[in-house]
GUDOLUM-236064 format. One record per residue (C-alpha): residue number from 1; z, x, y. Coordinates in steps of 0.05 Angstrom, whole numbers, plus 5000, padded with zeros to 4 digits. Example, Ala and Ser with C-alpha at 12.3 -4.5 7.8 and 13.67 -1.06 7.14 Angstrom:
BEGIN
RODO     i     pz     px     py
RODO     1   5156   5246   4910
RODO     2   5143   5273   4979
***
This chain:
BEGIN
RODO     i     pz     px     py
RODO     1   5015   1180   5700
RODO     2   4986   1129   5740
RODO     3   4919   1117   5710
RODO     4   4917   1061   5681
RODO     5   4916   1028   5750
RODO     6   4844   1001   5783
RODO     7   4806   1056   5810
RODO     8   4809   1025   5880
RODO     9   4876   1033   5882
RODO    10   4892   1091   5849
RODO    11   4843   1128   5916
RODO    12   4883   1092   5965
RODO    13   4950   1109   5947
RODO    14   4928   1174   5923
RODO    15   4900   1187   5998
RODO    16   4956   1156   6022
RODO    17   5001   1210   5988
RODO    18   4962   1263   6007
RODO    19   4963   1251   6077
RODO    20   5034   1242   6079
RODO    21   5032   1318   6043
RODO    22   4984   1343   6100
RODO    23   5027   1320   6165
RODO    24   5096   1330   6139
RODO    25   5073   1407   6122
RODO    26   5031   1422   6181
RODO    27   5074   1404   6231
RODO    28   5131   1471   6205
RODO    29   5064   1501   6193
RODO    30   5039   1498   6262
RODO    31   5120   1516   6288
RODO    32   5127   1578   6251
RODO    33   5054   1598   6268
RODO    34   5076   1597   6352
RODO    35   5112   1652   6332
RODO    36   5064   1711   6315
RODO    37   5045   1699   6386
RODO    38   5115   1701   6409
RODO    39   5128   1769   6369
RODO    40   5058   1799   6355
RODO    41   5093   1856   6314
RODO    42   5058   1881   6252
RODO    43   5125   1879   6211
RODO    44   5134   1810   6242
RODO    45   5069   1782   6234
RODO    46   5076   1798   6153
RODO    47   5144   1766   6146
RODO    48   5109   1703   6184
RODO    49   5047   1701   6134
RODO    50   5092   1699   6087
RODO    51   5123   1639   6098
RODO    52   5061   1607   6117
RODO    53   5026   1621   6062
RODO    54   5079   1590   6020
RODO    55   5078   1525   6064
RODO    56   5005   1521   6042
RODO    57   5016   1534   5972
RODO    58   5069   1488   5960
RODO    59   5012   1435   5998
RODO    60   4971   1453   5946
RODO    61   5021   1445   5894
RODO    62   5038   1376   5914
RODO    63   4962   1359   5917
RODO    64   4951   1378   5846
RODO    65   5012   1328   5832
RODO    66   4980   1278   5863
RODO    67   4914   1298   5827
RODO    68   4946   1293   5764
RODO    69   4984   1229   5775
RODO    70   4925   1182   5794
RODO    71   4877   1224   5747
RODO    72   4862   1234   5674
RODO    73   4814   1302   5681
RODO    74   4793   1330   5617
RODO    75   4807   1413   5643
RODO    76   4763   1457   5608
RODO    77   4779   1525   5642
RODO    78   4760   1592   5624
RODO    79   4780   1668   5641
RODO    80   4836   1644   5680
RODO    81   4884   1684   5650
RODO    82   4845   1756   5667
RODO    83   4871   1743   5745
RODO    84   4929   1776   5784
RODO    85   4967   1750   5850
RODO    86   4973   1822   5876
RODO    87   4899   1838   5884
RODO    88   4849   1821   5943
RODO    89   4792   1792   5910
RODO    90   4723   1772   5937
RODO    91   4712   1691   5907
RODO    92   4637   1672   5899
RODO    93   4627   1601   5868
RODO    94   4564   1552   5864
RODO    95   4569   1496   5909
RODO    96   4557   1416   5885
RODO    97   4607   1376   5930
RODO    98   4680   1380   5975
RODO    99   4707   1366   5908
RODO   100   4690   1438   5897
RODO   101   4740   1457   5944
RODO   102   4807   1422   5919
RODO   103   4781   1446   5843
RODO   104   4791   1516   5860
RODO   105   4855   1503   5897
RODO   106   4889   1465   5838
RODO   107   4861   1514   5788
RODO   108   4869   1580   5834
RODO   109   4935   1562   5856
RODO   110   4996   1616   5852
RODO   111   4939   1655   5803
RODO   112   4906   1689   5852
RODO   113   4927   1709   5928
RODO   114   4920   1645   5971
RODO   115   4848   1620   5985
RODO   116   4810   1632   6048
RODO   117   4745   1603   6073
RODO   118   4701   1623   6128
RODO   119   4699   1554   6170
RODO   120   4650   1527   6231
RODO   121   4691   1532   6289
RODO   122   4679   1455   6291
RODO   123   4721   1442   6240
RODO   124   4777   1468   6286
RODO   125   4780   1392   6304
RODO   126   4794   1363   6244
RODO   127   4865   1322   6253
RODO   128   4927   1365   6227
RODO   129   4881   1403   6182
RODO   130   4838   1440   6232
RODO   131   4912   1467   6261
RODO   132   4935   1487   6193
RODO   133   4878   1529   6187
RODO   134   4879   1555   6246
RODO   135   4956   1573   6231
RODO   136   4932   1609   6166
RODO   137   4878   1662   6205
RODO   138   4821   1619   6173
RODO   139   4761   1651   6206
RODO   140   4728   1607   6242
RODO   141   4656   1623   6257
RODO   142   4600   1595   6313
RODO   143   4538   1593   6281
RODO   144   4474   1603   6322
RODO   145   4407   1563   6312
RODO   146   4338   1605   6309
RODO   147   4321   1564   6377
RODO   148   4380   1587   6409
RODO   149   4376   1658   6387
RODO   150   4307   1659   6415
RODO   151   4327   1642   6486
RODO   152   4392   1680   6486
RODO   153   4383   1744   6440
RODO   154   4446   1772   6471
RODO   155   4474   1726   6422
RODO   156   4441   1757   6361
RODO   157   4502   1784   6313
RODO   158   4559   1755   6349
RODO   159   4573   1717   6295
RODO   160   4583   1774   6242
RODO   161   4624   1809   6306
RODO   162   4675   1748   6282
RODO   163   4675   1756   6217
RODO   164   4693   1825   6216
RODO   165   4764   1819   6269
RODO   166   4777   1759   6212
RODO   167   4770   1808   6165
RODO   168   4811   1864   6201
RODO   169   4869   1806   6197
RODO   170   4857   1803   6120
RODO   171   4874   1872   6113
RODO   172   4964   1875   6109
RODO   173   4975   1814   6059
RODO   174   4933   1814   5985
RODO   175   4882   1758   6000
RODO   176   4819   1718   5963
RODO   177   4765   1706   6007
RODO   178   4725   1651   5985
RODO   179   4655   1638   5995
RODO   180   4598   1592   5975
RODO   181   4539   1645   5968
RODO   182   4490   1586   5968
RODO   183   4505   1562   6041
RODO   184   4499   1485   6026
RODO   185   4520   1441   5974
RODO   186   4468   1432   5916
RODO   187   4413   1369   5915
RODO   188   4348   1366   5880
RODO   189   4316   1352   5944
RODO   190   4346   1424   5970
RODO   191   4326   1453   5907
RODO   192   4255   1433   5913
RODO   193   4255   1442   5991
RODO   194   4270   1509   5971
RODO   195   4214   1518   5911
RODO   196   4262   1562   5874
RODO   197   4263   1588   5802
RODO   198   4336   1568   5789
RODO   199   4339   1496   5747
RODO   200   4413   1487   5770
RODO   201   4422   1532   5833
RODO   202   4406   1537   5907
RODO   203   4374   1616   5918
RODO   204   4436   1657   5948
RODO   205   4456   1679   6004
RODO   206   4464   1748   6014
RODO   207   4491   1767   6083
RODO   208   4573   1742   6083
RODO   209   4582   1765   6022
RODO   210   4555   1833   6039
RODO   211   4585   1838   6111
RODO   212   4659   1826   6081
RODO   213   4649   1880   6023
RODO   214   4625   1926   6076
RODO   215   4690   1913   6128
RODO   216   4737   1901   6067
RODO   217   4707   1946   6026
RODO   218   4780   1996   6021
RODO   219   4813   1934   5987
RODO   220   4758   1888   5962
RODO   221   4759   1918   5892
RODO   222   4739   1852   5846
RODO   223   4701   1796   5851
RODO   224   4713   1735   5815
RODO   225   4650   1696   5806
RODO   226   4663   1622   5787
RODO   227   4616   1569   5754
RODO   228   4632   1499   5763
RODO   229   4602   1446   5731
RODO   230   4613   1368   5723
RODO   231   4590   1336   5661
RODO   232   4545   1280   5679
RODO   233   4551   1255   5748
RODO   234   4584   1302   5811
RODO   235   4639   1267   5846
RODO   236   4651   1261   5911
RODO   237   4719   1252   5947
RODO   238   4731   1187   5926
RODO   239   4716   1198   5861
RODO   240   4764   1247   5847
RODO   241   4820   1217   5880
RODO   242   4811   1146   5849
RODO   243   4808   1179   5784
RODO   244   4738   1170   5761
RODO   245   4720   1246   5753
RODO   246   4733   1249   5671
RODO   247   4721   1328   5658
RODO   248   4712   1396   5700
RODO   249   4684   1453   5662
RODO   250   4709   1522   5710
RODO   251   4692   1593   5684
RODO   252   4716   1653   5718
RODO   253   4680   1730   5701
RODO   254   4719   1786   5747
RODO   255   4667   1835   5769
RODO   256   4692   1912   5795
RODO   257   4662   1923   5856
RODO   258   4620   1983   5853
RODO   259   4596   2043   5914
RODO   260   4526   2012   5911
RODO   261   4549   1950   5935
RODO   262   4590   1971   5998
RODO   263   4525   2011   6031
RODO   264   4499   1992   6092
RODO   265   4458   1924   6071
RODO   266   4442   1912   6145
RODO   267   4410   1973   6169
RODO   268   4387   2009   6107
RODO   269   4330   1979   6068
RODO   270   4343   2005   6007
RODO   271   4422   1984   6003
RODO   272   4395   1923   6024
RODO   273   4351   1911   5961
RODO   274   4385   1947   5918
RODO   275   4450   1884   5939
RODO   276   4405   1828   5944
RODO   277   4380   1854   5867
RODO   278   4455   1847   5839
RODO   279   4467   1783   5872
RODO   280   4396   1747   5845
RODO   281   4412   1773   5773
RODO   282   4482   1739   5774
RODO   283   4450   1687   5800
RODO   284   4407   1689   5739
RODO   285   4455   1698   5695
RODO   286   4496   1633   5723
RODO   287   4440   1593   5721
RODO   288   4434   1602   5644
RODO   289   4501   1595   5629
RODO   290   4505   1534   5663
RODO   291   4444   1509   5626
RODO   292   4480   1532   5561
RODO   293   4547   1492   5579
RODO   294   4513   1426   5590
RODO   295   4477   1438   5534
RODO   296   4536   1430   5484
***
């Protein structure tokens, strides 16, 4: 343990580390991955995930070391042990900062089948990481502005058209698709922008959340709703990396996913409302608990 040194430098070797982790396992990463174009064979293509996936998760592995080298987190994590490796689950998590991200990678590591966001095809760009996820079938999605859809409505649902062929990938290896049900990270100024009822929420998001259940809906069988929540201040990047986050409060509820909730939520008004109903009471339900937590 390396905490007792200065914050300042405790981020810059920590990032230091870390980026040595990133470049050294992205390059074999980004090899190996050359070859599921090479041999596009189904049998082929699941021997290469394989390998690929472990790459990633023993990058995640040595992040967590690194974590837990420079840091001195207080882990208070519960339901973790009601999770399986062998099962696709759908992951649905409030959303506060990045940090959010490497929390559920350190926590969800080796637990659960490896972790997969639905990223902006910009992102495609970041240096060494934007080929790793590329290398992994990360989806990555163009989003279109109202503006845009306006003048080009040939556009309209192209987006969704890509997130189902990701999902068609998803379909031969067990697999956690993770998303962020309320679209941005959560501010006071976005809460009041958005004048809703929640004290410590953003409203959710219906629509990714339903489109995967419907194309995934043969193997989706649990979700695992997560609430994350910092105790006094949310860190950001540096924060957490110069050891200056102190405690992380994670609880995990596995939810069976029922009929109702694989209907046709873009074309049938009542599957639509009868989703968007079960998503706003969890909602509800998070909201209070996350009240209750802080309140302690």
């Amino acid at each position: 343990m390396l905490s007792f040194l200065p914050s300042p430098l405790k981020g810059i070797l920590s990032f230091l580390l870390a980026m040595v982790n990133t470049i050294c396992l992205t390059l074999p990463l980004i090899f190996l991955s050359l070859f599921k174009f090479i041999l596009p064979f189904p049998p082929v293509i699941v021997i290469l995930d394989k390998i690929l996936i472990a790459i990633a998760t023993l990058w995640i592995d040595i992040n967590s070391l690194n974590s837990n080298l420079f840091s001195k987190i207080d882990w208070d994590i519960r339901g973790l042990e009601k999770l399986e490796k062998t099962e696709w689950y759908l992951v649905m998590a409030n959303h506060q900062s990045w940090v959010d991200i490497l929390v559920l990678q350190q926590t969800l590591n080796r637990k659960i089948p490896m972790l997969k966001f639905f990223l902006k095809k910009e992102l495609i760009w970041v240096p060494f990481l934007g080929l790793a996820w590329w290398a992994l079938d990360f989806p990555f999605m163009k989003r279109y502005s109202k503006k845009i859809l306006t003048q080009k409505p040939h556009l309209r649902g192209k987006d969704l058209e890509s997130t189902k062929k990701a999902c068609e990938r998803f379909k031969h290896t067990p697999v956690s698709i993770m998303n962020f049900v309320e679209g941005t990270r959560f501010t006071t100024q976005k809460k009041d922008a958005q004048k809703t009822s929640f004290v410590h929420l953003l409203n959710p998001k219906a629509g990714g959340i339903a489109f995967v259940l419907g194309s995934m809906g043969d193997y989706l069988h649990k979700i695992i709703d997560v609430t994350i929540i910092y105790p006094g201040k949310t860190p950001n990047f540096w924060d957490f990396i110069s050891g200056k986050t102190q405690k992380i409060i994670i609880d995990f509820e596995v939810l069976e996913v029922s009929h109702a909730l694989k209907g046709d939520y873009f074309n049938d008004p009542e599957d639509h409302a009868v989703f968007c109903e079960w998503l706003n009471r969890i909602w509800i339900k998070k909201d209070e608990r996350i009240g209750l937590i802080q309140a302690d």
